[in-house]
C-alpha positions as CSV (number, residue, x, y, z in Angstrom):
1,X,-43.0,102.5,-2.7
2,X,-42.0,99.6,-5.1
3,X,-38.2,98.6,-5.4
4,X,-37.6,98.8,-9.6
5,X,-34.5,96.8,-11.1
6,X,-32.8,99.0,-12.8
7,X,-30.1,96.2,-14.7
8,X,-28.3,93.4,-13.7
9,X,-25.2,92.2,-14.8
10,X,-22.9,88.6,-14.4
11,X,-19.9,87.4,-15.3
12,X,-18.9,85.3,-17.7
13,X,-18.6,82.0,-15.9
14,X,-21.7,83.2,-14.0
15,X,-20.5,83.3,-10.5
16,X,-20.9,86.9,-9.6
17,X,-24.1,88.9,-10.1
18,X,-24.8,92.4,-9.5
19,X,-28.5,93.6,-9.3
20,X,-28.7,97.7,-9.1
21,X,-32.1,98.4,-8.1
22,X,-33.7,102.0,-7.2
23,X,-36.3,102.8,-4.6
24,X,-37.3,106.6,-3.4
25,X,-35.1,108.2,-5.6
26,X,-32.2,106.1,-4.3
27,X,-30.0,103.7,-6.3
28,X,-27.9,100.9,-4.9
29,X,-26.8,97.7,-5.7
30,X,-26.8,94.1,-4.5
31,X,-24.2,91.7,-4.8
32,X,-24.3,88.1,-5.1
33,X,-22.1,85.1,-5.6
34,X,-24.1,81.9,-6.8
35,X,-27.7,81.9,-5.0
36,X,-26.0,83.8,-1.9
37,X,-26.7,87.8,-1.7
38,X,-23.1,88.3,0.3
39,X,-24.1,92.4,0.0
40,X,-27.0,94.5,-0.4
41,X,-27.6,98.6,-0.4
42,X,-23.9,98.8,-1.9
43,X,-23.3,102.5,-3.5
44,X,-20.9,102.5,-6.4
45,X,-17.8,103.0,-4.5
46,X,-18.2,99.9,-2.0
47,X,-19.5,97.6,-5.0
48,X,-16.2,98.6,-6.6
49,X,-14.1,97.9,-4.1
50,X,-16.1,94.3,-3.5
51,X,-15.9,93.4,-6.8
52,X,-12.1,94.4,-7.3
53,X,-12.0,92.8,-4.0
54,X,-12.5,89.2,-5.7
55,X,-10.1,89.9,-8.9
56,X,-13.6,91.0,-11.3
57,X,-13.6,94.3,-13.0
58,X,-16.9,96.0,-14.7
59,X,-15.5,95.1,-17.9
60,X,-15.4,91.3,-16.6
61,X,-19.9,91.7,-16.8
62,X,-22.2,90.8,-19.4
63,X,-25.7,92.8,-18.9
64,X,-28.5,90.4,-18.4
């Protein structure tokens, strides 16, 4: 089965990325910093904590 990109989303400045993707009825997301994936398969929870984690808070993203 195909992996489909659900939405992405990036900060202001452009630094941080967030890409949640589903595949067989699973959602997760991947998180990046620059070019770099630093996590992939996050559920919300973890990508919350990550993203608190480095001072950025949902309200911090733009949808791409």
């Amino acid at each position: 089965m195909v992996a489909v990109v659900l939405g992405s989303f990036r900060s202001r400045d452009g630094l941080w990325r967030v890409v949640v993707i589903k595949e067989r009825g699973m959602q997760w997301a991947q998180l990046y910093h620059g070019q770099h994936l630093l996590e992939d398969k996050l559920v919300i929870g973890t990508l919350d904590y990550y993203l608190h984690q480095h001072g950025i808070d949902w309200e911090d993203l733009v949808e791409e």
